[in-house]
N, C-alpha and C positions, 0 to 999 in steps of 0.2 A: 547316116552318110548323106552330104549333100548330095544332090543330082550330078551337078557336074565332073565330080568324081566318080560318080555310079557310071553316067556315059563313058568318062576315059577310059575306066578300067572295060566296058564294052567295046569298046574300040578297040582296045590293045588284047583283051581274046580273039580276036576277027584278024592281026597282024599289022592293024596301024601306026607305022612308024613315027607320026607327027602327034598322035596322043602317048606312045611310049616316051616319047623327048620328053611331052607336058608331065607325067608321070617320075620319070628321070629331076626334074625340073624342081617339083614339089617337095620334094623326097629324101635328093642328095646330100644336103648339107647334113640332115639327122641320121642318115644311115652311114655315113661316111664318119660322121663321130663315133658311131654305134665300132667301126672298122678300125679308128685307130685306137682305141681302149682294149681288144683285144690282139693286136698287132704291137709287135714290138717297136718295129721300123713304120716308117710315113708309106714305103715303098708298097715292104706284105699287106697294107692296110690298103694302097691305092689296088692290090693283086685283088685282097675279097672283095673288095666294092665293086669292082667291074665282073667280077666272074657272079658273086651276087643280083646284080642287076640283073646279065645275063641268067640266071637259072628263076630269076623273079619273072624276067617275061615268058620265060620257058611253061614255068608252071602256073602262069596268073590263071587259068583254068580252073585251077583245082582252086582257085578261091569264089567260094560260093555265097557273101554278101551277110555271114552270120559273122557280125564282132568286127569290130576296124580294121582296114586294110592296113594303115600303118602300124598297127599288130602284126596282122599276119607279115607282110613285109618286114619286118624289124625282125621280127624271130625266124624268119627264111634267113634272115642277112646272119644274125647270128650264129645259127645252124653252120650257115655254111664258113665262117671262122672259124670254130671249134672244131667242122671235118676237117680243114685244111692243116690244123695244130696238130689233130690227132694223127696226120700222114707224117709229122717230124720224128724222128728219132730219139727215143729216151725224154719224151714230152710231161709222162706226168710222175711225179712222185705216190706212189704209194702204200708205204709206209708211213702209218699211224703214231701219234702222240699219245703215250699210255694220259699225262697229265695236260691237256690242253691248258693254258694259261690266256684267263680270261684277259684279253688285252682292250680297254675303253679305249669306245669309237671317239673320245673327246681327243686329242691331241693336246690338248692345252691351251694350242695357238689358235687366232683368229685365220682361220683359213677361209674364210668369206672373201677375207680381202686381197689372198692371194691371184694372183694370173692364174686363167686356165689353164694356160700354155703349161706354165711351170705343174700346176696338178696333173693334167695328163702326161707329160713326163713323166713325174712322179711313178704315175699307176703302170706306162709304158716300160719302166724300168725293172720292175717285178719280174721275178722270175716263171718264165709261161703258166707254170700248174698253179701258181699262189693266184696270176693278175686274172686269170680265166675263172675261178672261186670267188675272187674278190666283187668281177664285174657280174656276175650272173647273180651274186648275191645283194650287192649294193645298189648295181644299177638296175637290173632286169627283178630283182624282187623275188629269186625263186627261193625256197626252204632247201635245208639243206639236204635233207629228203630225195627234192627232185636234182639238183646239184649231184647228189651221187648218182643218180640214176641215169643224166644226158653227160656227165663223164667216165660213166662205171669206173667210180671210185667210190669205197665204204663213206659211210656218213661220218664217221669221226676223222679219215681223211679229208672231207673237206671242211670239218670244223677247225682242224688244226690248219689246213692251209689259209682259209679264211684269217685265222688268227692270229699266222706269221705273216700274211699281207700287211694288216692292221698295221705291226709294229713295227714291219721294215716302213711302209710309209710316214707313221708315228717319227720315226728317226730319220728320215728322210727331209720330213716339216721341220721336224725338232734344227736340226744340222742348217736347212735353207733361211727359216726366223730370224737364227741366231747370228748367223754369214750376214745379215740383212740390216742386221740390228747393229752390226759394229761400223 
């Protein structure tokens, strides 16, 4: 960790408003994507981001200099997405797929060359329990192991949700290509 983030982050345990801003500053742009990926709306994503930051300076404390802050921030921010999903009503599916159907991550299509815009859409449009399985597994990299375990859901609940993300997106791209292409 460079210095000068090592002092911010000392700063902002002490209550320094003008090293939380610098903090805030560095930060926003990636945690704010981190917000609307598991948000469905611009809006619920603009709600975690600030209550996020809020509970990040709350608890910068408890960050004790072992592993990257934007680690430990990133996965604060996320935490607190998936608490605020788990307070919605009839949030997650859990019912299992006796035959999972291996669905490839290839799409077919060159989606390199698509708009972010349009891919985060895409993922935004999933329905909560698939885009919350998709993003912790895609994006954040966890097995599905621990995927059951920070949504308690069975692990073959989240293979199957993972795997009906896959293909509602897969038909998603498939559907936007094709609109594109005529």
């Amino acid at each position: 960790m460079n210095t000068s983030l090592e002092q911010l982050i000392n700063k902002c345990k002490q209550g320094d408003r003008k090293a939380q801003e610098e903090i805030y500053k560095e930060f926003s742009a990636l945690l704010f994507s981190v917000c609307l990926r598991y948000n469905a709306t611009y809006e619920d994503a603009q709600d975690a981001f600030q209550e996020g930051f809020m509970l990040a300076f709350k608890k910068i404390d408890q960050f004790n200099f072992t592993g990257s802050f934007e680690g430990w921030i990133r996965r604060l921010m996320v935490n607190n997405c998936l608490e605020k999903l788990r307070k919605k009503p009839s949030y997650f599916i859990t019912e299992e797929l006796a035959n999972v159907v291996d669905i490839s991550e290839d799409s077919g299509q060159d989606v390199d060359k698509m708009d972010y815009e349009v891919l985060l859409n895409c993922v935004q449009q999933l329905p909560p329990q698939y885009r919350q399985v998709f993003n912790l597994a895609v994006f954040e990299g966890y097995s599905h192991q621990e995927i059951a375990e920070i949504l308690t859901i069975s692990v073959g609940t989240s293979k199957s949700n993972l795997s009906r993300a896959r293909a509602i997106l897969k038909d998603k791209i498939n559907t936007l290509t094709q609109a594109n292409s005529q």
